[in-house]
DRENDO-1510 file (C-alpha; in Angstrom, 1 decimal, always signed):
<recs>
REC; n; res; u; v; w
REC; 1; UNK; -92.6; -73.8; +5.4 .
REC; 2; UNK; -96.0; -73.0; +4.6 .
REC; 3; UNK; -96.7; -76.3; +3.0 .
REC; 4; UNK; -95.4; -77.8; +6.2 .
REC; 5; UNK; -98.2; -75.5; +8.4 .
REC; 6; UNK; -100.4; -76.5; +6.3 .
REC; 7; UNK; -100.3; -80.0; +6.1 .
REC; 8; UNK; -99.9; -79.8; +9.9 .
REC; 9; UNK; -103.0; -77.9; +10.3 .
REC; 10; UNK; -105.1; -80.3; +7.7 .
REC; 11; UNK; -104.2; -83.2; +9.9 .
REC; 12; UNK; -104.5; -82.1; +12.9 .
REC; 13; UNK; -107.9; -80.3; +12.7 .
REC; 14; UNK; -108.8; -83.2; +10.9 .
REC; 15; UNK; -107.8; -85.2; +13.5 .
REC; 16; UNK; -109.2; -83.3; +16.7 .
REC; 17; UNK; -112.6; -83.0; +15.0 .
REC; 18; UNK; -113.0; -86.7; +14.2 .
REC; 19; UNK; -111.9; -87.1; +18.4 .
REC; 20; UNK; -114.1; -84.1; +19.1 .
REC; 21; UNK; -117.0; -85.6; +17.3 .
REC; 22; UNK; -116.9; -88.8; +18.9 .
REC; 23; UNK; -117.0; -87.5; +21.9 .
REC; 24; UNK; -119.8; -84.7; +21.4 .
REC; 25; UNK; -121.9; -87.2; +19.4 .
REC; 26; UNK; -121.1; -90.8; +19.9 .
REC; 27; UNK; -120.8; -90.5; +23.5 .
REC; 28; UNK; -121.9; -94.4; +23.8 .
REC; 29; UNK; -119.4; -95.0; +21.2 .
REC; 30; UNK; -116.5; -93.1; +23.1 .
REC; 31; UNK; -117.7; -95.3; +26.1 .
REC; 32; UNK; -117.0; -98.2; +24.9 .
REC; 33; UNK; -113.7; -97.2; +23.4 .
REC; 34; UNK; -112.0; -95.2; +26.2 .
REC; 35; UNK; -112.2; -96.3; +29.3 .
REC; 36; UNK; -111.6; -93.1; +31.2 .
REC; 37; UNK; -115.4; -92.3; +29.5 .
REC; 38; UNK; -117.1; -94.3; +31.8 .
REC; 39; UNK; -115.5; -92.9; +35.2 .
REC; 40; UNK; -116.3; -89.6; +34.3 .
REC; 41; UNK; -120.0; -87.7; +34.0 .
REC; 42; UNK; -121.4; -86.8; +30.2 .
REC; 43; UNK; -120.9; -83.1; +30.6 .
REC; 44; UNK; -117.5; -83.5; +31.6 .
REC; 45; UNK; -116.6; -86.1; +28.0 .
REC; 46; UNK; -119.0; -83.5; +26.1 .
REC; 47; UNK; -116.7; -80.6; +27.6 .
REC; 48; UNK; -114.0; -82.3; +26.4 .
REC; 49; UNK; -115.3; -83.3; +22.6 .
REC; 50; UNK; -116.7; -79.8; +22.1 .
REC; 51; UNK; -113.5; -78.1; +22.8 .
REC; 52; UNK; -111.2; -80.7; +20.6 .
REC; 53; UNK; -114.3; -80.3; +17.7 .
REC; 54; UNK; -114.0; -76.2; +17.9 .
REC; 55; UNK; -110.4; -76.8; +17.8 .
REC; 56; UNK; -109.9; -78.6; +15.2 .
REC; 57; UNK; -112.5; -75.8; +13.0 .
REC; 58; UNK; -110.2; -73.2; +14.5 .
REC; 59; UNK; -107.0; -74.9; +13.2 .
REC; 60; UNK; -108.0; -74.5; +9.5 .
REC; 61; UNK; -110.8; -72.0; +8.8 .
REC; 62; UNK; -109.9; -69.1; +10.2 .
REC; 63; UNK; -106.7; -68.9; +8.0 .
REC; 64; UNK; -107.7; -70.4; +5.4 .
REC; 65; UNK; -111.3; -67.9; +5.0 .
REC; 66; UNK; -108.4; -65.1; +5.3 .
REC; 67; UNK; -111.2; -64.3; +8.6 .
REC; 68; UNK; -109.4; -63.5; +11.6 .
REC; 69; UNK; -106.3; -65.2; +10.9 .
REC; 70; UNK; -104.8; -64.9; +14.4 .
REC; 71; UNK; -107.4; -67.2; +15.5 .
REC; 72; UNK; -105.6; -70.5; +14.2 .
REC; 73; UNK; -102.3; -70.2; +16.2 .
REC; 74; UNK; -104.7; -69.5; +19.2 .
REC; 75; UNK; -106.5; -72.5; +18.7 .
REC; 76; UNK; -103.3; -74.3; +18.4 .
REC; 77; UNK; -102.0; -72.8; +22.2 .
REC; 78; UNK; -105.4; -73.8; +23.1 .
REC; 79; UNK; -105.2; -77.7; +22.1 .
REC; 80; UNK; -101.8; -77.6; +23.5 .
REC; 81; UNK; -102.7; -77.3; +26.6 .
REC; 82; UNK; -105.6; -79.3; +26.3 .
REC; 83; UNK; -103.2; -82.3; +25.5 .
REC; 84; UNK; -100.8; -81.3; +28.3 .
REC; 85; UNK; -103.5; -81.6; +30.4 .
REC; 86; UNK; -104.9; -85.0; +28.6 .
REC; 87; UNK; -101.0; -86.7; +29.4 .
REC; 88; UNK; -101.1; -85.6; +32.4 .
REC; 89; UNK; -104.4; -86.8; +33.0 .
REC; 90; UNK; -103.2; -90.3; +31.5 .
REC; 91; UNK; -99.9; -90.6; +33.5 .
REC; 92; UNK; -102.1; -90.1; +37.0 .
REC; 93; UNK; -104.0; -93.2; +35.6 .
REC; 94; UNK; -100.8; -95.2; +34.3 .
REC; 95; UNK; -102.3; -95.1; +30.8 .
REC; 96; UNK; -98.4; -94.6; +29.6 .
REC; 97; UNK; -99.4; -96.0; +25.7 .
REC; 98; UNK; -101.9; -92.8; +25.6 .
REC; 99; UNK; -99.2; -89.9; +26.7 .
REC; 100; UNK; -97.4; -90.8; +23.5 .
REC; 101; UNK; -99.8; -89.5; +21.6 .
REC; 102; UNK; -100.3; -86.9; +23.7 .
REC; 103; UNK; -96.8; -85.4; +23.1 .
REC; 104; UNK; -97.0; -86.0; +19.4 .
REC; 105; UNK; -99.9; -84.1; +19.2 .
REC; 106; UNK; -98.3; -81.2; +21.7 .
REC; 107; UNK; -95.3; -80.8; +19.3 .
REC; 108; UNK; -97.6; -80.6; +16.2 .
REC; 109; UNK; -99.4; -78.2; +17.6 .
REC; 110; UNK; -97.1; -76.0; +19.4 .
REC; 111; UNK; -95.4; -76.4; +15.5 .
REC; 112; UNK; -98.4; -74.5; +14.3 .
REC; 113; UNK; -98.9; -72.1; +16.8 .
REC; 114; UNK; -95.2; -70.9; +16.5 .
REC; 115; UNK; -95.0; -71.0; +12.1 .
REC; 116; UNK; -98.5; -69.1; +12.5 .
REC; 117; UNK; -98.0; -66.4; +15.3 .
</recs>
């Protein structure tokens, strides 16, 4: 089960800081690519990246530095929600293909939060 966590975890934080990044950092780049970007203000998208980016650190490193290990399954609970939010969010704009995703990622990390907590 471990393994499994931790593969998880990998992924996933891997995942939410490559979204987080673009987001935070390529904002013209996010822009172009999502078109919910452009209907909302910068500090709103930067919100957004800078949570999924801390997220995504908070998925792996506090457990793996051994640092506050309680950190990762809160971290998890918080990108939960985020995502809950995010197919919400999608569904209000009939952006169906997107809430997929959104669930996936819900169930992986609700997976994590439970196997760490």
């Amino acid at each position: 089960m471990n393994i499994a966590l931790w593969i998880v975890q990998i992924i996933l934080g891997l995942a939410f800081m490559m979204f987080g990044a673009m987001k935070t950092f390529q904002y013209e780049k996010a822009k172009a690519g999502m078109p919910w970007v452009k209907e909302y203000s910068k500090g709103l998208v930067l919100f957004i990246g800078a949570s999924e980016l801390l997220g995504g650190i908070g998925l792996i490193v506090p457990y793996a530095t051994e640092i506050v290990p309680e950190l990762t399954p809160i971290a998890a609970v918080g990108l939960a929600v985020i995502m809950f939010f995010a197919a919400v969010f999608h569904a209000r704009r009939k952006e169906y293909q997107a809430i997929g995703m959104n669930i996936l990622l819900i169930a992986l990390t609700v997976f994590v939060a439970v196997g760490r907590f």
